[in-house]
C-alpha positions in Angstrom: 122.8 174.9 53.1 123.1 177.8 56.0 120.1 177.4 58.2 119.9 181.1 60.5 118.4 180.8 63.8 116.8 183.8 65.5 118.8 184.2 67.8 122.0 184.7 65.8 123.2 181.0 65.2 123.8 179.2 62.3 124.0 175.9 61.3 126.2 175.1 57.9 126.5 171.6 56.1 125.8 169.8 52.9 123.1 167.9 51.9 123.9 164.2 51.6 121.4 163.5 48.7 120.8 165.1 45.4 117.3 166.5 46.2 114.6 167.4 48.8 111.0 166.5 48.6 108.4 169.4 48.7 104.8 169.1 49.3 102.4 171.8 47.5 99.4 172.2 46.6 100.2 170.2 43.2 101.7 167.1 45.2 105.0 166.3 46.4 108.0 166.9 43.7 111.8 166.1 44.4 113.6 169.3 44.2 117.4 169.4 42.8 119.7 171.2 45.6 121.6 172.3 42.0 118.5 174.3 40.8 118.1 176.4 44.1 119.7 179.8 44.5 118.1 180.7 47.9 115.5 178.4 50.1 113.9 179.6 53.5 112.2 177.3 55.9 109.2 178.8 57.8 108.9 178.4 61.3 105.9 177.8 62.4 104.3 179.2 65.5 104.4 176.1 68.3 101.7 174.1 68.2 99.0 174.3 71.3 98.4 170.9 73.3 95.2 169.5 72.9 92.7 170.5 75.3 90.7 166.6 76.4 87.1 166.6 76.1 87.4 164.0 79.0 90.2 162.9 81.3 89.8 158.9 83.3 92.0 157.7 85.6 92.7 154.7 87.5 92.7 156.9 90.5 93.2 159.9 92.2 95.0 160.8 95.5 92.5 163.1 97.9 89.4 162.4 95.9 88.4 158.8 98.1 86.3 160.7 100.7 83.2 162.5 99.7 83.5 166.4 100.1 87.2 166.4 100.4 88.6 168.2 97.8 92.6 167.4 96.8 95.6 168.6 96.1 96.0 166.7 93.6 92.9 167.0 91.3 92.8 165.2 87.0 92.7 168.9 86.0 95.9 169.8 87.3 97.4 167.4 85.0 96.6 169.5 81.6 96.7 173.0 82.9 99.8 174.2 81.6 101.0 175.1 85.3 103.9 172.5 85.8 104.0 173.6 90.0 100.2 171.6 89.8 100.1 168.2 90.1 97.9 165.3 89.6 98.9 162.1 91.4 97.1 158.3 91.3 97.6 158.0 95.0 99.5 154.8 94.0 103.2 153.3 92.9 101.4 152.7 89.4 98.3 153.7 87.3 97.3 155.5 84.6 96.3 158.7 82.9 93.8 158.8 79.7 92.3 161.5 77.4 89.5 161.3 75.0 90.1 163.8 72.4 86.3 163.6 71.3 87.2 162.3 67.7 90.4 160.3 65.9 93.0 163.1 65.8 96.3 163.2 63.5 98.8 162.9 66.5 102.3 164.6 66.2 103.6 163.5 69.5 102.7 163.1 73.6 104.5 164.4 76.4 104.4 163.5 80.2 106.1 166.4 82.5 106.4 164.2 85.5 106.4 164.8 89.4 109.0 162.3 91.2 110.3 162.2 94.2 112.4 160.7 95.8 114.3 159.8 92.6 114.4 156.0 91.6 113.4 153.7 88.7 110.2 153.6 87.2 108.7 151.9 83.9 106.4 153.9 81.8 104.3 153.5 78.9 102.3 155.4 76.1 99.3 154.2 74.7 96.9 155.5 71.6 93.4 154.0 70.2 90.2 154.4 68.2 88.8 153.3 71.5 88.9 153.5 75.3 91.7 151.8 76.6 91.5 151.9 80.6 93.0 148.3 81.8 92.1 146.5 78.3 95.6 147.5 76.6 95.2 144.2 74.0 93.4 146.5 71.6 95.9 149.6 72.0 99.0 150.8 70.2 102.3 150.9 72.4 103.6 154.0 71.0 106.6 154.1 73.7 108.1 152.3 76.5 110.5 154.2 79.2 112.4 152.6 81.3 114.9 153.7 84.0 115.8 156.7 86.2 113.3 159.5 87.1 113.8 162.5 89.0 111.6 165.5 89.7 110.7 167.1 86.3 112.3 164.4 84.1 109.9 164.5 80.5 108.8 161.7 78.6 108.0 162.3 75.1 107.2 160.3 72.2 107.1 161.4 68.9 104.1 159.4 66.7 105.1 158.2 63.5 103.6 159.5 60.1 99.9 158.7 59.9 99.4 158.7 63.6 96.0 158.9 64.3 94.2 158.3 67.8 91.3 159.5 69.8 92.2 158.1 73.1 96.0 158.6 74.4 96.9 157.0 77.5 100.2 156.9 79.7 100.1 154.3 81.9 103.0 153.6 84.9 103.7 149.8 85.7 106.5 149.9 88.1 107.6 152.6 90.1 109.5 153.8 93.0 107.9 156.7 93.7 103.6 158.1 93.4 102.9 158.1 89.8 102.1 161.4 89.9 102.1 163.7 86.6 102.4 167.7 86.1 101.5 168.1 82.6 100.6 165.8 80.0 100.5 167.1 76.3 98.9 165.7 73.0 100.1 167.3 69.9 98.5 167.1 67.0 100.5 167.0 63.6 100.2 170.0 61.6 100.7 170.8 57.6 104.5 170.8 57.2 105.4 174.2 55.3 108.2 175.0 53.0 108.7 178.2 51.7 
């Protein structure tokens, strides 16, 4: 199998099993790799983050006095502009979206904003329901523990059958502000094979 990449490179190798599995529109159907002259794999186009109908948080960093507004606002943290930044005001904390119904999740992904460099413990939640400080009800998708620096990602890739309408990311130990620049909900999309 010679896979072509768009920029010029190429992968080569042989497939360990007999067959692949294909999805259609009649079901899935093992294909034998000894019946195939020529297979292309579509790319799809990336997939867009979902946008949160709502965003809670345990708290936020300029917003304690009334009329001050901060540098550091809950928008900032999904508005695809990695120099923003939201930050809890806090060594710990947590970040959660409502995605307004159950959603077929692909994976979530936490840009984050550390400094000075140190260790830090973080932790990605998903539910039918609001999570905020009641995690007994949750799913841990993934723990993270270690090093941060500045612009370090977190990502966690959700299992087949994924599904969620709340998606939190919650910091438990840290040396620095848990502070995030992005956070990004996938959602899992049709697979294609052409």
């Amino acid at each position: 199998i010679v896979v072509q990449w768009a920029d010029g490179d190429r992968l080569t190798g042989r497939p360990k099993r007999e067959s692949m599995a294909v999805c259609s529109l009649l079901g899935r159907h093992d294909v034998l790799y000894s019946t195939l002259r020529r297979t292309t794999i579509k790319v799809l186009p990336a997939t867009r983050p979902l946008v949160p109908e709502e965003v809670r948080v345990s708290g936020s960093y300029g917003h304690a006095r009334k009329g001050v507004r901060g540098n550091h606002q809950v928008a900032y943290a999904h508005d695809s502009d990695p120099g923003t930044t939201w930050s809890s005001g806090d060594w710990k904390g947590w970040m959660e979206f409502d995605l307004g119904e159950s959603t077929s999740l692909a994976s979530v992904r936490a840009v984050l904003q550390f400094d000075p460099p140190g260790s830090a413990d973080h932790r990605i939640y998903i539910s039918d329901q609001p999570i905020g400080t009641d995690r007994a009800h949750a799913r841990l998708l993934k723990k993270f523990s270690g090093h941060r620096n500045d612009g370090d990602v977190l990502e966690a890739v959700c299992p087949p059958g994924a599904c969620a309408r709340f998606v939190q990311i919650h910091c438990t130990a840290s040396r620095s502000w848990f502070n995030i620049r992005e956070l990004e909900v996938y959602p899992r999309e049709a697979d294609g094979i052409e």
